[in-house]
Backbone bond lengths (Angstrom), bond angles and torsions (degrees), N, CA, C in turn:
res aa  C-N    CA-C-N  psi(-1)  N-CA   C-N-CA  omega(-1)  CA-C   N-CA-C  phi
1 X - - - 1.453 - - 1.532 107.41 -
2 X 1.469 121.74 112.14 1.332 110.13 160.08 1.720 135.22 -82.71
3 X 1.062 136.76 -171.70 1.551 142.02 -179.36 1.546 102.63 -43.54
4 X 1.425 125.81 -64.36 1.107 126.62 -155.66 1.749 113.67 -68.54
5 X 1.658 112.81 -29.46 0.846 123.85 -162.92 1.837 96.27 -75.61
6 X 1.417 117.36 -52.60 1.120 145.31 -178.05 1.686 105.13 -28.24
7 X 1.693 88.28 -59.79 1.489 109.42 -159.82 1.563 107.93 -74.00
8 X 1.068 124.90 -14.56 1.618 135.16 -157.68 1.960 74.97 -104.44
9 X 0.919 119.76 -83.94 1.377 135.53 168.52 2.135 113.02 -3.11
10 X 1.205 75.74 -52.83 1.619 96.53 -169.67 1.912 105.15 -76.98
11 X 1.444 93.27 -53.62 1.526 100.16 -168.22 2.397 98.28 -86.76
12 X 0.955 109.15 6.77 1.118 111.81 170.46 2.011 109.66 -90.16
13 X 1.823 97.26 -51.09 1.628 87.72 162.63 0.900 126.45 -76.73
14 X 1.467 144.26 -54.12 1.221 130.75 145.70 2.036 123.45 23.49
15 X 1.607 84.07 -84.77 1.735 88.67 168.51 1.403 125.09 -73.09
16 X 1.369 123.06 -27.29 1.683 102.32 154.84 1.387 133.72 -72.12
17 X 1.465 105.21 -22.77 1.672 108.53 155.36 1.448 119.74 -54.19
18 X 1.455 114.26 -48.27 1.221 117.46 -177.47 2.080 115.83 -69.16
19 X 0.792 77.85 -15.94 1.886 79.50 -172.93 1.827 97.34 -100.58
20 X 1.366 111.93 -33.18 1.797 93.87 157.90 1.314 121.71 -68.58
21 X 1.151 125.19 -25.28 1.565 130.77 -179.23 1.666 108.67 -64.36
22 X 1.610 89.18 -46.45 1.813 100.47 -174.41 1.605 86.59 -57.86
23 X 1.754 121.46 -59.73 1.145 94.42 -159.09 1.549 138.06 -62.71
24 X 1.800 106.41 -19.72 1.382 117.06 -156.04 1.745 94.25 -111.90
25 X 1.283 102.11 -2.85 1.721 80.81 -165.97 1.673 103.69 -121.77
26 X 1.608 114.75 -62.42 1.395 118.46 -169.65 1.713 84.71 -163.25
27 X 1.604 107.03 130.61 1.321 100.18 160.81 1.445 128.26 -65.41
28 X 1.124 129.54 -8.56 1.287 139.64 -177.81 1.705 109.73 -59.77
29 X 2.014 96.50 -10.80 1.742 94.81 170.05 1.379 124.90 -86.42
30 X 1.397 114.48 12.92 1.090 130.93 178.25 1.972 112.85 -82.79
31 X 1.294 115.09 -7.74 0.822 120.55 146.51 1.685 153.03 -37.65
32 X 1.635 91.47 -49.62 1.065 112.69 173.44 1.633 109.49 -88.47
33 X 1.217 129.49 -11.70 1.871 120.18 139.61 0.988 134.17 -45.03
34 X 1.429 99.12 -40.31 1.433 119.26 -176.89 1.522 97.02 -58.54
35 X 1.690 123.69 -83.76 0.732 130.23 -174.46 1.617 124.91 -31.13
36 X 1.399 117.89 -61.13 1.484 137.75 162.52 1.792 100.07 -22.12
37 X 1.623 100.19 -75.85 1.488 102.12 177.67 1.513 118.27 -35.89
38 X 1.010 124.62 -60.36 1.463 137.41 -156.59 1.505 95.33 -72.75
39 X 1.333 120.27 -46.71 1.418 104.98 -168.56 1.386 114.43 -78.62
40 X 1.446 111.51 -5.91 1.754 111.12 172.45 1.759 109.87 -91.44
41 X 1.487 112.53 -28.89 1.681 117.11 163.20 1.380 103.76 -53.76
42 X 1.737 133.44 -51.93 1.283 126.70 -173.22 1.705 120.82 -69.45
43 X 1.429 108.53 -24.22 1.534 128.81 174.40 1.419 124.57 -65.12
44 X 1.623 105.86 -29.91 1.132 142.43 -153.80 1.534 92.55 -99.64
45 X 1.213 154.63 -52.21 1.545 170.69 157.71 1.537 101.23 -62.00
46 X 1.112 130.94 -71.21 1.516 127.69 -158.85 1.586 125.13 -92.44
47 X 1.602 100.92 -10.37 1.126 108.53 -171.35 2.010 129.93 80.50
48 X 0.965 105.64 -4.02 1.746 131.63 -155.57 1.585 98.42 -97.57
49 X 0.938 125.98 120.69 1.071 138.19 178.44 1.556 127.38 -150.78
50 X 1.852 121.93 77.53 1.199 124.42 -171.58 1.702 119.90 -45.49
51 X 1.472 125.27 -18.72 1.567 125.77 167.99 1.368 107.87 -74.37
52 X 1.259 117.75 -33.67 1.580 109.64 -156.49 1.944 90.76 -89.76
53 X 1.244 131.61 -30.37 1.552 130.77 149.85 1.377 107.84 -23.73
54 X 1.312 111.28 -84.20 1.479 122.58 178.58 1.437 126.69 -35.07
55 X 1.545 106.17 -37.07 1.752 114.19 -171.94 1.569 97.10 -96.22
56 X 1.428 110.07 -10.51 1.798 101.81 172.41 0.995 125.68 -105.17
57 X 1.915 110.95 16.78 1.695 110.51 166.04 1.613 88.18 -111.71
58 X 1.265 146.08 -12.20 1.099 162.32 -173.60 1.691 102.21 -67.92
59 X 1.254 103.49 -41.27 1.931 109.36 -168.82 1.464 119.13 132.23
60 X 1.565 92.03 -31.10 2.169 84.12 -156.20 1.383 100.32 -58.74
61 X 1.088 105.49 169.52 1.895 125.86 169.68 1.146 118.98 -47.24
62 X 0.828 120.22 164.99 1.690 110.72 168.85 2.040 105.65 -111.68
63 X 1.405 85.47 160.62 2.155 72.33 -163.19 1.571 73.92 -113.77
64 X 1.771 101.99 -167.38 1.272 121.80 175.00 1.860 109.54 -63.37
65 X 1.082 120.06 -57.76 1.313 110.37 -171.35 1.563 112.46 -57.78
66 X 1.179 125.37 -42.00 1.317 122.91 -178.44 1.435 124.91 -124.76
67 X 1.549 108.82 64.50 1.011 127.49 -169.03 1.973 125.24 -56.42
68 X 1.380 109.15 -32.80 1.298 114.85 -179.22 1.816 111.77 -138.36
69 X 0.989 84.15 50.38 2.272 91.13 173.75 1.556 92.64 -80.48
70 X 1.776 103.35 116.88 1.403 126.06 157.01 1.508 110.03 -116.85
């Protein structure tokens, strides 16, 4: 599995966690979609991605989208 796969992976559960929470707990977890969303719109334009940092001092590969996170 490389970075990109990881990260799509990661920020995909993320938001189904977050939308069961909204459903079972307090919608106010709908927040954290929000957030999820936005930080893949900003990833998506700038290239910047603080997880894929983390998973590239960690080891994984580097994929096409985030080819050089130091």
């Amino acid at each position: 599995m490389n970075i990109d796969r990881f990260v799509l992976a990661f920020a995909g559960s993320m938001v189904l966690l977050s939308v069961a929470l909204a459903h079972f707990v307090s919608p106010w977890w709908l927040l954290l979609t929000l957030f999820v969303g936005a930080n893949l719109l900003q990833s998506a334009f700038t290239g910047f991605c603080p997880l894929a940092m983390v998973l590239a001092r960690f080891g994984l590969r580097s994929g096409c989208a985030f080819p050089s996170q130091k």
